[in-house]
LUMVOGU-295513 format. One record per residue: z, y, x of N, C-alpha, C in turn. Coordinates in steps of 0.001 Angstrom, whole numbers, padded with zeros to 6 digits, always signed. Last residue first. Layout:
# residues N
ZYXZYXZYX ...
END
This chain:
# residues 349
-043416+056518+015630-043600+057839+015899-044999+058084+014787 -041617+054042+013843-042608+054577+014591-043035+055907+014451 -040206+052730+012062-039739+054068+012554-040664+054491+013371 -041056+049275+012363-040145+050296+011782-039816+051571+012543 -043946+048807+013819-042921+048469+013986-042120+049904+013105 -046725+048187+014141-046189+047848+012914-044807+048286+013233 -047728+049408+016305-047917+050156+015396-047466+049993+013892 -047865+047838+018625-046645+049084+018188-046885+049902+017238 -049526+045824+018193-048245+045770+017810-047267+047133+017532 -053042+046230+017201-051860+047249+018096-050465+046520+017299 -054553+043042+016261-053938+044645+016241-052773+045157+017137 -054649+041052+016782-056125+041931+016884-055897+043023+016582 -052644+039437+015770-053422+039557+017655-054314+040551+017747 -052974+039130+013003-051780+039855+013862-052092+040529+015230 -054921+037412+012393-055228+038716+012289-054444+039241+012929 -053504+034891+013416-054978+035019+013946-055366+036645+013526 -051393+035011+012029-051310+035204+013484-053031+035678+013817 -052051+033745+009803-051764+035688+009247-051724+035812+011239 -054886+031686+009970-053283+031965+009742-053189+033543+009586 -057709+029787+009143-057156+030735+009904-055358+031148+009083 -059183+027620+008410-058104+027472+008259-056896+028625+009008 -061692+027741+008467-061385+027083+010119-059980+026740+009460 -062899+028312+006027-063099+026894+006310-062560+026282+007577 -061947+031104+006067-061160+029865+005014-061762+028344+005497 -063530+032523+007864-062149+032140+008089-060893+031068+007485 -065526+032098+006291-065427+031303+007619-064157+031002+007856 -065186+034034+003948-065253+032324+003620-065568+031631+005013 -062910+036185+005195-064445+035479+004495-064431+034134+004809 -060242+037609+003163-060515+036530+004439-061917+036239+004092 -058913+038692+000958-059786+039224+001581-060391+038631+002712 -057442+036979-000722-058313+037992-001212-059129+038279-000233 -055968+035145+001064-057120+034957+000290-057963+035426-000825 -054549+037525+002922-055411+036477+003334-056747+036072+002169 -052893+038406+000322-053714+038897+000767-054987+038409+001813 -050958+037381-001140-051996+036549-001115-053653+037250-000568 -047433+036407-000195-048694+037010-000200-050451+036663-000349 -044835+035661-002903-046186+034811-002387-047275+036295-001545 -041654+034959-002726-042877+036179-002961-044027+035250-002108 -039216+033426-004324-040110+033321-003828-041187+034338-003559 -035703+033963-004290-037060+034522-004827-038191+034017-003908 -032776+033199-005947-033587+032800-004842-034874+033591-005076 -030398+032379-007327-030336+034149-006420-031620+033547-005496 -030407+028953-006773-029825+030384-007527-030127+031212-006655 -032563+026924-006957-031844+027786-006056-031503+028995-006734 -034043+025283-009057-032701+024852-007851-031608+025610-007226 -036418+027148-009608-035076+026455-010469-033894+025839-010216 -037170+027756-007058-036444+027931-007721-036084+028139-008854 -038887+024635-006653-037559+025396-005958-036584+026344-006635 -041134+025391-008641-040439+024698-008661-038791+024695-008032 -042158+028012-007383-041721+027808-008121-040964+027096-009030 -042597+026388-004669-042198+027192-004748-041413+027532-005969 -045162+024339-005487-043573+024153-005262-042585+024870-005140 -046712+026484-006416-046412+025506-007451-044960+024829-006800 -047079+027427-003786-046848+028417-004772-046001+027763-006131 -048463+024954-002617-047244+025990-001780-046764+026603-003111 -050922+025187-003883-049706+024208-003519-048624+024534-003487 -051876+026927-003716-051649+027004-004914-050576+025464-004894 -052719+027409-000933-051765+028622-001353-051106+028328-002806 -054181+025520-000508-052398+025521+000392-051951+026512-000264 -056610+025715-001588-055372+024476-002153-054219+024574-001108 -058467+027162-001329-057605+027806-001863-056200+026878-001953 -060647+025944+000354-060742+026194-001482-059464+026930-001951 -060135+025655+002805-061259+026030+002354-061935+026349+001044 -056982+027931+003589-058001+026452+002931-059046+027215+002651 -054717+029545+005285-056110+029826+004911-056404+028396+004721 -050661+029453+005097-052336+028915+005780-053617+028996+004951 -048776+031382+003317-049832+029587+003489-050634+030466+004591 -045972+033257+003557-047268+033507+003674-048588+032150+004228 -043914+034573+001087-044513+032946+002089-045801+033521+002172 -040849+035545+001340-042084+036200+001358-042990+034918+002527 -037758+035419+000085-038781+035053+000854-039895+035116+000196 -034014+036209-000163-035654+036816-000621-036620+036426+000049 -031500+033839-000714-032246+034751-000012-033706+035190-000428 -030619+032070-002062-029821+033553-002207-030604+034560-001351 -031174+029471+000220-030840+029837-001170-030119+031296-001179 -032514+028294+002310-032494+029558+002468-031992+030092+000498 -031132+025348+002622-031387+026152+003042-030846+028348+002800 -033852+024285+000770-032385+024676+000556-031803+025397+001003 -036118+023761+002735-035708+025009+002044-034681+025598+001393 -035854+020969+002744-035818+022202+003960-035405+023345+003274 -035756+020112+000547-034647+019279+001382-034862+020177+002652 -038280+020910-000695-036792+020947-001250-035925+021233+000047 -040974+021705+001894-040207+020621+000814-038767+021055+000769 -043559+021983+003573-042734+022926+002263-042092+022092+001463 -045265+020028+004977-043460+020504+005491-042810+021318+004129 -047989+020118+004584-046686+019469+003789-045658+019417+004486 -048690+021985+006686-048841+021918+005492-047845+020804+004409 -045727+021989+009441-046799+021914+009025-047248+022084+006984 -043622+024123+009962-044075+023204+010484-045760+022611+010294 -042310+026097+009036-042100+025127+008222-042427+023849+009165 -040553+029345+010276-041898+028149+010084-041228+026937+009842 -039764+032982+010197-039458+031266+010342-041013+029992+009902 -038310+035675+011053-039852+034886+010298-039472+033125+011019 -036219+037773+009127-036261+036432+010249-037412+035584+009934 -035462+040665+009313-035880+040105+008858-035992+038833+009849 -034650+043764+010120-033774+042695+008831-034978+042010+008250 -035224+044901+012194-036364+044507+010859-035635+043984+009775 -033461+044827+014240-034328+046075+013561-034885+046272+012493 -032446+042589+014359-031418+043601+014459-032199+044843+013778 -034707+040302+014008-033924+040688+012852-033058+041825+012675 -037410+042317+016258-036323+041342+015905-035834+041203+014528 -040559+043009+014710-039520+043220+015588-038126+042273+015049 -043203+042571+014189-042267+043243+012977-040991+043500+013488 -044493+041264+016372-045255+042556+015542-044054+043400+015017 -042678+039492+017179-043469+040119+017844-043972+041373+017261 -042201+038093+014736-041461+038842+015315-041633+040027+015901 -045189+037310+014620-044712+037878+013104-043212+039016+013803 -045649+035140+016844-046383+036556+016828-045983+037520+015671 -043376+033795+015521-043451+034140+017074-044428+035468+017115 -044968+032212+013448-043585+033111+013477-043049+033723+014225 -047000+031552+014609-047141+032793+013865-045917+033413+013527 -045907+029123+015843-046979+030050+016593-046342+031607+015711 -044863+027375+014114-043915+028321+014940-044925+029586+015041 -046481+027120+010688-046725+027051+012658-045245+028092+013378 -046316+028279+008242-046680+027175+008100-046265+026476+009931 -043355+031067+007528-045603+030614+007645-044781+028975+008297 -041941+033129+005889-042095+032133+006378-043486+031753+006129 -039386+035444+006092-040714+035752+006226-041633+034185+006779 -037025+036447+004607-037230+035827+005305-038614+035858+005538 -034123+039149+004852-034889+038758+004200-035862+038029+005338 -030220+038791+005725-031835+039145+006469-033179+038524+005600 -027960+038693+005712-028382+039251+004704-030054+039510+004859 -027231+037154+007978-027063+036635+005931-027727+037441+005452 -027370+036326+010710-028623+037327+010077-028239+037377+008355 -026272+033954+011235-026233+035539+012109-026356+036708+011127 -027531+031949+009961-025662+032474+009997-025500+033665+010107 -029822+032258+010783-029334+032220+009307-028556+032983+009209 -030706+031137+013139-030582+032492+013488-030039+032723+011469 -031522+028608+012722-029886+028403+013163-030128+030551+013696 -034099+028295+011798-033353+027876+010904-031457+028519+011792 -036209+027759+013289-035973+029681+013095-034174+029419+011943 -037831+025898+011032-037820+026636+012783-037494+027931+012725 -036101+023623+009592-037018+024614+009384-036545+025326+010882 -036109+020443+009575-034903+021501+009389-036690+022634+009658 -036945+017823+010369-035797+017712+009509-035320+019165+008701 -038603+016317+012499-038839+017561+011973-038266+017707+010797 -038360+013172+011882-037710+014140+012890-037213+015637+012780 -037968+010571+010102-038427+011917+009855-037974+012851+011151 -037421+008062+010425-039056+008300+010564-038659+009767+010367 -035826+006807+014257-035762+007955+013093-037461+008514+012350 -036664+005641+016519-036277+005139+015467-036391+005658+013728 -036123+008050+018605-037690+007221+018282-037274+006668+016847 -033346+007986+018626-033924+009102+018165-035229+008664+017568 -032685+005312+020029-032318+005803+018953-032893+006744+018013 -034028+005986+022299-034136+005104+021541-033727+005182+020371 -032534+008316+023444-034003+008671+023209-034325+007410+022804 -030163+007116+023621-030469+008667+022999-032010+008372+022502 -030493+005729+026263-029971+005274+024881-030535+006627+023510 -033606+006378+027729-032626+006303+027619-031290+006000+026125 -035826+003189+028347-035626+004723+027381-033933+004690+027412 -036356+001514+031507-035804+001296+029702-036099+003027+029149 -039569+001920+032709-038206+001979+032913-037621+001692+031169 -043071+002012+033546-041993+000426+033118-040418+000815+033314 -043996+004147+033547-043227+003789+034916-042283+002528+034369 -044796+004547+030859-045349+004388+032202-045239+003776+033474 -042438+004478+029590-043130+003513+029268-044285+003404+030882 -041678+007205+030518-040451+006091+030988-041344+004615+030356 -043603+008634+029700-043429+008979+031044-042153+007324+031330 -043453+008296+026659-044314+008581+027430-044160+008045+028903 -041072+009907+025856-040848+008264+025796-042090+008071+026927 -041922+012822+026847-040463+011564+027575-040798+010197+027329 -043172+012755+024889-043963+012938+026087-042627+012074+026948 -041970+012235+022481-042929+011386+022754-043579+011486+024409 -040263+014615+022837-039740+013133+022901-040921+012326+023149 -042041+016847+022011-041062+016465+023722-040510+015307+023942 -044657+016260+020866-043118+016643+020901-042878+016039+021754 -048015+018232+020704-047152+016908+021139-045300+017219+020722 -051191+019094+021144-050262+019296+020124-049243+018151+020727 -054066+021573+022065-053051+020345+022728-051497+020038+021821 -054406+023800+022467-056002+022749+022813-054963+021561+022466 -055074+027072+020487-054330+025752+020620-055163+024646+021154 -055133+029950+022145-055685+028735+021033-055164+027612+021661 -055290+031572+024018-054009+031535+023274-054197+030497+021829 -057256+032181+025551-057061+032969+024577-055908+032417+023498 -056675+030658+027668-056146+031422+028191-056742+032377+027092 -054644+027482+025636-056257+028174+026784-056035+029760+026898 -052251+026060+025565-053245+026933+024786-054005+027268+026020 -049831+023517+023633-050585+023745+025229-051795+024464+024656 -046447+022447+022446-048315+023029+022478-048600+023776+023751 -044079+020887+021056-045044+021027+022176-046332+021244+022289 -041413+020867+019624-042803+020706+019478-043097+021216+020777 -038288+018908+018810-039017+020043+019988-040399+019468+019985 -035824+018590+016736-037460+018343+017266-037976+019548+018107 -032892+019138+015888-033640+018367+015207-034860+017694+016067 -029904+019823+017897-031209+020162+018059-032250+019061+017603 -028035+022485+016105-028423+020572+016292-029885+020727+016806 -026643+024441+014859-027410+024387+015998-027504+023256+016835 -026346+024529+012316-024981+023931+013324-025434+023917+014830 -028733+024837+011103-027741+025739+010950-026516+025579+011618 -031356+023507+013827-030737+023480+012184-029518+024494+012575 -033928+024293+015383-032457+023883+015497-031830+024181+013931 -036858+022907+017097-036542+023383+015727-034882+022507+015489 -038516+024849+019992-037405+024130+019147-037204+024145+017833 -040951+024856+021251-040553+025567+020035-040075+024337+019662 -042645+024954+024330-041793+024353+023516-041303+025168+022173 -046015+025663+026325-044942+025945+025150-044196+025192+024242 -047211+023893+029310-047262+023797+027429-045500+024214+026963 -047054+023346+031455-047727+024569+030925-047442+024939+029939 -048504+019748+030858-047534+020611+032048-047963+022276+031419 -049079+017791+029757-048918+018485+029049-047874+020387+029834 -047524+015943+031690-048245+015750+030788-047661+016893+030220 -046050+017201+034956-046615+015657+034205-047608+016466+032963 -044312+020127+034165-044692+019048+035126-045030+018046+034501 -042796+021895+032266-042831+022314+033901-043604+021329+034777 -042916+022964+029452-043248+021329+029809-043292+022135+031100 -040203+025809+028408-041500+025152+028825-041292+023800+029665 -039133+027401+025481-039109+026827+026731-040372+026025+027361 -037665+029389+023596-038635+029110+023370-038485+028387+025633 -034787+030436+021646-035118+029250+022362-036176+028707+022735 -035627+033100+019884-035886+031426+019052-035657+030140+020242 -034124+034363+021721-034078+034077+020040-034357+033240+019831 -035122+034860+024178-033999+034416+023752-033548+034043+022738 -038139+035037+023388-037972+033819+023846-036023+033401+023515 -037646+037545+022605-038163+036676+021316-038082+035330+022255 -036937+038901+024373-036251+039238+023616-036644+038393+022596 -039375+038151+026086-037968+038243+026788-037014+037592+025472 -040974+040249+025078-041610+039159+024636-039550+038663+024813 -039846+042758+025321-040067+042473+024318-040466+040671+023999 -040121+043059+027883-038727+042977+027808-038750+042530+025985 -043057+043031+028507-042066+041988+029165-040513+041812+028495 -044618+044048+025708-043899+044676+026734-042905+043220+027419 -048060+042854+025560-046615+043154+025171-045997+043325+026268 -051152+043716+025099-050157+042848+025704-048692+043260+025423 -053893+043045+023311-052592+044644+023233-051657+043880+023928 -055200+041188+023312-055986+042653+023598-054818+043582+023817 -053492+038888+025788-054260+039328+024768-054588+040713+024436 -052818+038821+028160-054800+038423+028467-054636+038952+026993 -050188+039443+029660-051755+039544+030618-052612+040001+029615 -048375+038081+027785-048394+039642+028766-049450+040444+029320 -049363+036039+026653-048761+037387+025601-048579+038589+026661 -049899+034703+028537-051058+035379+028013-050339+036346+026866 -047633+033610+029330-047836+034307+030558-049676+035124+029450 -046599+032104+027139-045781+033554+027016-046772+034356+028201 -048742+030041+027422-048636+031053+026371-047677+032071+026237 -048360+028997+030051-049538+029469+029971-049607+030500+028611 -045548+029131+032158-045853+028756+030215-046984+029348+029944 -045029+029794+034812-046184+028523+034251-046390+028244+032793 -042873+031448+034486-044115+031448+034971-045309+030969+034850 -040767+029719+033135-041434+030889+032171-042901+031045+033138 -039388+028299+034920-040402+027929+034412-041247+028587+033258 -037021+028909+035865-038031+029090+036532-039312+028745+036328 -034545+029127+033573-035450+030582+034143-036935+030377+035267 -035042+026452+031447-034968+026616+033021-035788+027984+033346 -035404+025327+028853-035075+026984+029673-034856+027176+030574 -035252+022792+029342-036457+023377+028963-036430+024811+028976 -032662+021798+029648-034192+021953+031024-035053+022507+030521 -031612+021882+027343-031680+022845+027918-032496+022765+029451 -032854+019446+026202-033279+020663+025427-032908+021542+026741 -031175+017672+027857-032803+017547+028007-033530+018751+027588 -029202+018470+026315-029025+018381+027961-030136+018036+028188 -028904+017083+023913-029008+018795+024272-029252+019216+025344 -031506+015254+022212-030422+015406+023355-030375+016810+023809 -032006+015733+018759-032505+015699+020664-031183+015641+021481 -029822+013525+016582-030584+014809+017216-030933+014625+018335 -030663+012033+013800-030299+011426+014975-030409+012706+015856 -028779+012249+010240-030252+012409+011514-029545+012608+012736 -028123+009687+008159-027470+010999+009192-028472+011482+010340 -028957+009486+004863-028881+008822+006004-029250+010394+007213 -027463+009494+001737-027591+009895+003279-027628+009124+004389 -028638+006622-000122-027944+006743+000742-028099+008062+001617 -029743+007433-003337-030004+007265-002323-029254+007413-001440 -028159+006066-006547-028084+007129-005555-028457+006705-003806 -028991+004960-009822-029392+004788-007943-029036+005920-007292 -027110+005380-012417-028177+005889-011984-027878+005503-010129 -025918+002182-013832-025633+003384-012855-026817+004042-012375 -027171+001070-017183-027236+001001-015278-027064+001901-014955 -024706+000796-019436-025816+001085-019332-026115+001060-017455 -023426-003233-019995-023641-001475-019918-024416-000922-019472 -023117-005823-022606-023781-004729-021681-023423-003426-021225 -021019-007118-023319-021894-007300-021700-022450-006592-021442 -020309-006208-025468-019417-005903-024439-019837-006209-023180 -023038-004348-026604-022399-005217-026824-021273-005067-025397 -022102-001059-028479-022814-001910-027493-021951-002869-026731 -022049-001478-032514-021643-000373-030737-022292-001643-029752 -022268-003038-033753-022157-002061-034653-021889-001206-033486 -024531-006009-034738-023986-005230-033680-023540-003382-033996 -026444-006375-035904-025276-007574-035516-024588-007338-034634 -028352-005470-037487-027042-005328-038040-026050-006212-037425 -030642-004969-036329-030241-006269-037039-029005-006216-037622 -030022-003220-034462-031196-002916-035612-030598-003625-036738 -028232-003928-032890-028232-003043-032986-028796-002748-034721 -030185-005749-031835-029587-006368-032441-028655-005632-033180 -032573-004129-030355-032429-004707-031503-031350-005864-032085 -030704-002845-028520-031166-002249-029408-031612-003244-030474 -030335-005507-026895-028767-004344-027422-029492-003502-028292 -032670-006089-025826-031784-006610-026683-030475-006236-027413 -032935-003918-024240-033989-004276-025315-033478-005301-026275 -031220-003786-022268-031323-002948-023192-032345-003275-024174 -030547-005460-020303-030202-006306-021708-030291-005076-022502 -033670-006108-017987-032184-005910-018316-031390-006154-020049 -036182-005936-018901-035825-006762-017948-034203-006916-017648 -037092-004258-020525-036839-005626-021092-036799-006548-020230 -036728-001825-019314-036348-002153-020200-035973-003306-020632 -037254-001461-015504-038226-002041-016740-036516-002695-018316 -037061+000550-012985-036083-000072-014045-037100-000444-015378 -038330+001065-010046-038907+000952-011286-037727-000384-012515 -039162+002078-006834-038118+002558-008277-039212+002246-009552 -041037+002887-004687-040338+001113-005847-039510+000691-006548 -041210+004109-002627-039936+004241-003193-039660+002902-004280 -043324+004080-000992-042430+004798-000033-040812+004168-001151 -045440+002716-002733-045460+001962-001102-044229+002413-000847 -045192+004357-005211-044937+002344-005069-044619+002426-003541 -044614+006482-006467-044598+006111-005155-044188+005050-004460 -044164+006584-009200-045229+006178-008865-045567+005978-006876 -041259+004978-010192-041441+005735-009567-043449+005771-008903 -040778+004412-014158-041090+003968-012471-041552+004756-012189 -037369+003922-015998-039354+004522-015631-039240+003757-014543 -034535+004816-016908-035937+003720-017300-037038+004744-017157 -032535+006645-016533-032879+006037-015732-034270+004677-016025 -032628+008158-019081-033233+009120-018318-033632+007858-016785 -032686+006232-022073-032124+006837-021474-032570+007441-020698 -036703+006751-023372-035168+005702-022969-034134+006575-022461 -037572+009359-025958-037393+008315-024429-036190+008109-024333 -038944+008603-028952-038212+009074-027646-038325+008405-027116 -040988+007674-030773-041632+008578-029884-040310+009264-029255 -040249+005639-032717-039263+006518-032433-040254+007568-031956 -041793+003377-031589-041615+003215-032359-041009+004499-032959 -041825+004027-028602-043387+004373-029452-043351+004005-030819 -039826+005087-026537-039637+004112-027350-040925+004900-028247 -041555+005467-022790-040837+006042-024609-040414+005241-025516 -039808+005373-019457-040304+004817-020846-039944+005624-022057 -041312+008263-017200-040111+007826-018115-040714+006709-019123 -042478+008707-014126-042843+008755-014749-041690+007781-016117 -042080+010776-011415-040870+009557-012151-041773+009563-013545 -042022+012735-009320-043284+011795-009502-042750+010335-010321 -040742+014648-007597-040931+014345-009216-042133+013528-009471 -037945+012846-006021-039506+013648-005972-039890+013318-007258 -035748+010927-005395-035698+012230-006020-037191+013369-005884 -035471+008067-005644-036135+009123-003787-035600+010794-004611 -034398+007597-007412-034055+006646-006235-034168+007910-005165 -034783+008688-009566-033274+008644-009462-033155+007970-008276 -037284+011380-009138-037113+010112-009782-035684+010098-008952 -038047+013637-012070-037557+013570-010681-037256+011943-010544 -040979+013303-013853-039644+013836-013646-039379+013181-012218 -044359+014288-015086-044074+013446-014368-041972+014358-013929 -047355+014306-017306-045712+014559-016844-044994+013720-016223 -049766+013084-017695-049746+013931-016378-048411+013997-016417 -050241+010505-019803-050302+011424-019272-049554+011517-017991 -047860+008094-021272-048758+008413-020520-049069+009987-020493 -044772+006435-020630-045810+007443-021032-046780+007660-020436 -044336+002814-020680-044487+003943-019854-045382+005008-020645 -042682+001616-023141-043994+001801-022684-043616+002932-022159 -041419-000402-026051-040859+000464-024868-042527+000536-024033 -043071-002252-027295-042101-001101-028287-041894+000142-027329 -045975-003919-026894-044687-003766-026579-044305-002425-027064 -048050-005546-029591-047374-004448-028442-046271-004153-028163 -048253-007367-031509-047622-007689-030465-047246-006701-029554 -048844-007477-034943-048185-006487-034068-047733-007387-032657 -050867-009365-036789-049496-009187-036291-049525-008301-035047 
END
């Protein structure tokens, strides 16, 4: 006698969007009698710990509505049952920086001490013109830690399309412009008010709370401005900063280099976003190749989402990078620095 169950998770590698979190990692029941699948809301989500989406067939009254169905005792579905509303995840509303904390961080008197705009002038091989760097701090809002922890250290805001201010990163570099020191401005605040045994201000409790911060893509609120501006996106503010730098504003370049943040930052829910627009991604160097074929695979994924959208992949890095540079994890910045800036720039003599 036959005991296996009728309904059964598929197996293999295919995997659909799931109806709780929406990441494709939804694996569907088949009917193995039939070889279809259940309606579209029966599966489980394999992201047990984050999501625990999992509608089981014969836990509800669809396994009984089909076979009775079968049985002839039933000629449509019964009047108790109906089918389950697909789950719609709640928006939930992100909490932003305080703006009035964001703007101390442009305080005209603290460019002096930003150890990384003061080496874009001085120390790297081709220094830049003062009125040039100037012109990329006003743009992307770039500001500085003036005191306590992390004192010196370069801010890079990341402001969404309403110009909300999502997360302020915080890096601190040695006087070749390498990174010694990684932080966000909130944690260094919460920081400083845990120290000194004081409450956190309301804002900045609230905000802590929030698990996703880094919400929006860097470079994100120059959009509006710029519509028709093709995009140029890496993994680190850093490089989107030296990418300007090289390729010149959006007024000249019609173009806006932007950053994700980190290696798994390339997700849907950022990138939206930039729909209708032409982007040219340029990953981070791996030691096997797995950010570029990552990146590339979601990419393509995307757009199917995004109308009028193009992904361009460069993949020049991992044609030609030697296998050192793939094991530090080098960026398109790390080659950028080592060349004459005025030599990329549109119209040049």
């Amino acid at each position: 006698m036959n005991t296996g169950y009728r309904y059964k998770l598929e197996k293999g590698s295919k995997k659909y969007f799931c109806p709780e979190c929406n990441k494709k990692t939804f694996v569907r029941y088949i009917d193995v009698e039939t070889g279809d699948y259940l309606p579209e809301q029966y599966g489980r989500c394999d992201r047990e710990s984050k999501c625990n989406y999992h509608l089981n067939p014969y836990k509800d009254s669809y396994s009984k509505m089909i076979w009775e169905q079968e049985q002839g005792n039933r000629s449509e579905y019964p009047t108790s049952w109906k089918p389950p509303q697909k789950k719609i995840a709640p928006q939930v509303e992100p909490i932003f920086f305080d703006f009035d904390t964001f703007l101390t961080t442009l305080e005209a008197n603290r460019y002096d001490d930003n150890i990384f705009l003061q080496n874009l002038l001085e120390s790297v091989q081709y220094p830049f013109d003062i009125n040039e760097v100037a012109d990329v701090v006003r743009l992307y809002k770039l500001g500085t830690v003036a005191n306590g922890y992390r004192s010196g250290g370069i801010t890079f805001p990341f402001i969404d399309k309403k110009f909300n201010v999502r997360a302020i990163q915080v890096k601190q570099f040695d006087k070749d412009n390498h990174t010694i020191g990684t932080d966000f401005l909130h944690s260094i605040i919460e920081r400083f008010y845990n120290e000194n045994n004081k409450p956190l201000p309301e804002w900045l409790e609230a905000y802590t709370k929030q698990d996703k911060k880094v919400s929006c893509l860097f470079g994100e609120h120059l959009l509006s401005k710029y519509p028709s501006a093709k995009i140029y996106l890496f993994e680190a503010p850093k490089t989107a900063i030296y990418s300007t730098l090289y390729f010149g504003l959006p007024e000249t370049s019609n173009t806006i280099c932007m950053a994700v943040f980190n290696k798994s930052s390339l997700s849907f829910d950022k990138l939206e976003v930039l729909q209708g627009r032409t982007v040219y991604v340029f990953p981070d160097l791996s030691k096997d190749g797995s950010t570029f074929r990552e990146w590339e695979a979601k990419a393509k994924e995307y757009e199917l989402k995004m109308n009028r959208t193009r992904f361009i992949f460069s993949d020049l890095l991992e044609r030609l990078a030697p296998e050192q540079d793939k094991s530090k994890g080098n960026d398109f910045a790390d080659y950028l620095i080592k060349q004459d800036w005025r030599e990329f720039r549109v119209g040049k003599n």
